[in-house]
N, C-alpha and C positions, 0 to 999 in steps of 0.2 A: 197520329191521333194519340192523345196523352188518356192515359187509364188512372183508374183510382182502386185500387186492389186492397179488401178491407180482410182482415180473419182474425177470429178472437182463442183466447187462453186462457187458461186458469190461474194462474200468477204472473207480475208484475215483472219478476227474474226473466220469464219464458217471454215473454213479449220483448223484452229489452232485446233478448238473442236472437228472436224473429226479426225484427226489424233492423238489428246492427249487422247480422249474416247476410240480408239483402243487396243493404247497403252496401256494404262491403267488397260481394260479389259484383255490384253494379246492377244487381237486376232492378233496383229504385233509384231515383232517384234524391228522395228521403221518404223519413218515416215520420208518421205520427203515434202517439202511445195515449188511450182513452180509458179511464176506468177509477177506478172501476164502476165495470156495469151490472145491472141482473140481467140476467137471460132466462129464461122461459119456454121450454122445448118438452115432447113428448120423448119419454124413454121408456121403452119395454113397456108397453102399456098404460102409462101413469105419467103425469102431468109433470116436472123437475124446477126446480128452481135453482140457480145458482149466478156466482160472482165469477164474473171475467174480467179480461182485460182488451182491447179491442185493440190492433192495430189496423196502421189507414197509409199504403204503399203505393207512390205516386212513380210511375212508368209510361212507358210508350204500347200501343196494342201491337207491334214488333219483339218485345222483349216478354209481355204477356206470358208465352208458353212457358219460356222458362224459368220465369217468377214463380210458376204455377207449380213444375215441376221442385224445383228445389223449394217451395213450403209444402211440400207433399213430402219430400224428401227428409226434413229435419223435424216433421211437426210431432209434436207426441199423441196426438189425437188422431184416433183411427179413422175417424171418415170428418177431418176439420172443415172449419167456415172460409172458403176462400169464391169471395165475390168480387168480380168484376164489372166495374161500368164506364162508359164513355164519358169523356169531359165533351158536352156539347160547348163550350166557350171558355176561354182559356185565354188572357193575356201573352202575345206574341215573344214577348223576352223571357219569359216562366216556361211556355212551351217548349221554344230552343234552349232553356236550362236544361228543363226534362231529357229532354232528346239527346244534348250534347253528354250529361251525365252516365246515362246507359247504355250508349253508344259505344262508348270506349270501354267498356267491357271486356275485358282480356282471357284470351281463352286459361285454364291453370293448366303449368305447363309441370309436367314429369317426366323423370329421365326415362330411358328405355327399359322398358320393363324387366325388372331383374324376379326370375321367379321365387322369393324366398314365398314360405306361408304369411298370415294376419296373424296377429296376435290381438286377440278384443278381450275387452273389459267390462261393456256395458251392453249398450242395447241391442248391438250386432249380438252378443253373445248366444249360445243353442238355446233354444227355449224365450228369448225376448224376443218384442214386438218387432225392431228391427232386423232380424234375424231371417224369420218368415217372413218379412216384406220383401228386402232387396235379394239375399242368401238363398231363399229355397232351391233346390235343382243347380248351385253352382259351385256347390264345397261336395269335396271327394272325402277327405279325413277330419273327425277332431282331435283334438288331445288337449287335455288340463294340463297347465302349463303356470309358472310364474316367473312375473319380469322383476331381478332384484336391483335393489339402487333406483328404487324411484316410489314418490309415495303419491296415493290418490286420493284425491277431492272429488268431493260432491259439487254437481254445479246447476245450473236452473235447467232439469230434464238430462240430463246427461252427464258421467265420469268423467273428469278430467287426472289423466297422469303427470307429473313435473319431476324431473330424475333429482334424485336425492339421496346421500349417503345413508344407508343403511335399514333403506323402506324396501317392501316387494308388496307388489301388486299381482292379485290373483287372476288369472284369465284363460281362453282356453286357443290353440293353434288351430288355423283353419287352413288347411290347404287345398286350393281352388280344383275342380273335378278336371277331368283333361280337356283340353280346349276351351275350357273357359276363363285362362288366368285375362288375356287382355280386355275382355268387357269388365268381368271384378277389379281389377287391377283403375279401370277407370270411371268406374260408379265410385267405389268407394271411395278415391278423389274428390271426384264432385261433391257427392256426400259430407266427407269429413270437411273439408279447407275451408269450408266457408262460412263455416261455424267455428271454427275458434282450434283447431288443431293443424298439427304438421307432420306431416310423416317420414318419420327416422327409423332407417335399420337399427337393429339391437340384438344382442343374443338375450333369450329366454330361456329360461328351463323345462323340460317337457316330463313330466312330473314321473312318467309311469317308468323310466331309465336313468331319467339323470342325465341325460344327454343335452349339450349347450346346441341351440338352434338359431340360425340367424333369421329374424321377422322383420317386418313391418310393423310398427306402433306408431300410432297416432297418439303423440303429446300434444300439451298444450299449447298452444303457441303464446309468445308474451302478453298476448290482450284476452289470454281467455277469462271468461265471468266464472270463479273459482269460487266454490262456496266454501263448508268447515271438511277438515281431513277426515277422512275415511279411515281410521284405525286399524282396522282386519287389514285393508286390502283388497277387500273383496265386497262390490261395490252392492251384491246381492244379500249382504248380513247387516248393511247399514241397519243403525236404530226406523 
């Protein structure tokens, strides 16, 4: 059964990531990109008006769940529009496109979990939205921390790092509570890769010693949507 999975955003950057992470992952087959639109919603009492951007994610009702999960996953919108409906009629070689497209799906493969700490930047970080989404009850330590030799960009909803002579990016070390590194260890996978990062050991700084620590950072990978440099370093001082 071929699905039509539609959910909208507030900029044009953010749709483009929504639908090329999909993609990408295979949970679509493609995407469509509409807008902009007005939308028309009640918020806190009063009436809202505002501009989106609509995307329209063509899948199978097999691949359904986890389209659903991973735009829950990346969306920056705390309770986003993701609607599903059935193609009641559908041309038979479009179908088996669809099908044969999200089928080969590959699971992302990581090496054997080596337990360094995260090193995060953006929205994983203590106090952001992704934080308290995926993070709550599974981190034991923080510590403010900077990674040197790489500088950061702003990109459509989310920091992107690209290593670089003589940049540091601010961030803090998260190290997983006991027994939970291999579930974090493979959210934050899913999470990151399919939106536009890769994940490299790196030594950090751990600010309160001075001590060099080996992490996990999530760079960019070469296709990530890379917006203007981050100056500071520190992706929470942006203008």
């Amino acid at each position: 059964m071929i699905v039509t999975v539609t959910t909208t955003t507030d900029a044009r950057a953010k749709a483009d990531a929504l639908a090329r992470g999909a993609v990408e992952a295979r949970l679509a087959a493609c995407a469509q990109i509409v807008g902009p639109v007005t939308s028309v919603y009640h918020w806190r009492g009063a009436i809202e008006t505002a501009e989106e951007w609509q995307v329209v994610l063509k899948t199978t009702e097999a691949r359904y769940p986890a389209l659903e999960a991973h735009l829950l996953a990346v969306h920056d919108y705390g309770t986003p529009e993701i609607l599903a409906t059935r193609v009641v009629r559908v041309s038979e070689d479009y179908a088996r496109w669809v099908e044969r497209e999200t089928e080969a799906a590959a699971e992302i493969e990581s090496p054997a979990p080596d337990e360094r700490p995260f090193f995060v930047y953006g929205t994983l970080s203590p106090g952001a939205y992704n934080h308290d989404r995926f993070l709550a009850g599974r981190i034991g330590t923080e510590a403010d921390a900077v990674l040197h030799g790489a500088v950061l960009y702003d990109g459509p909803g989310y920091p992107y790092v690209v290593p670089a002579d003589g940049g540091r990016v601010v961030g803090t070390l998260l190290t997983p509570a006991s027994g939970s590194y291999g579930e974090l260890f493979g959210l934050l996978d899913r999470l990151e890769l399919p939106v536009g990062y890769e994940r490299v050991a790196m030594d950090v700084e751990r600010v309160r010693d001075g001590a060099r620590v080996s992490a996990w950072v999530f760079l960019a990978a070469p296709d990530a949507p890379l917006g203007p440099v981050i100056e500071s370093g520190d992706w929470f001082s942006r203008p």
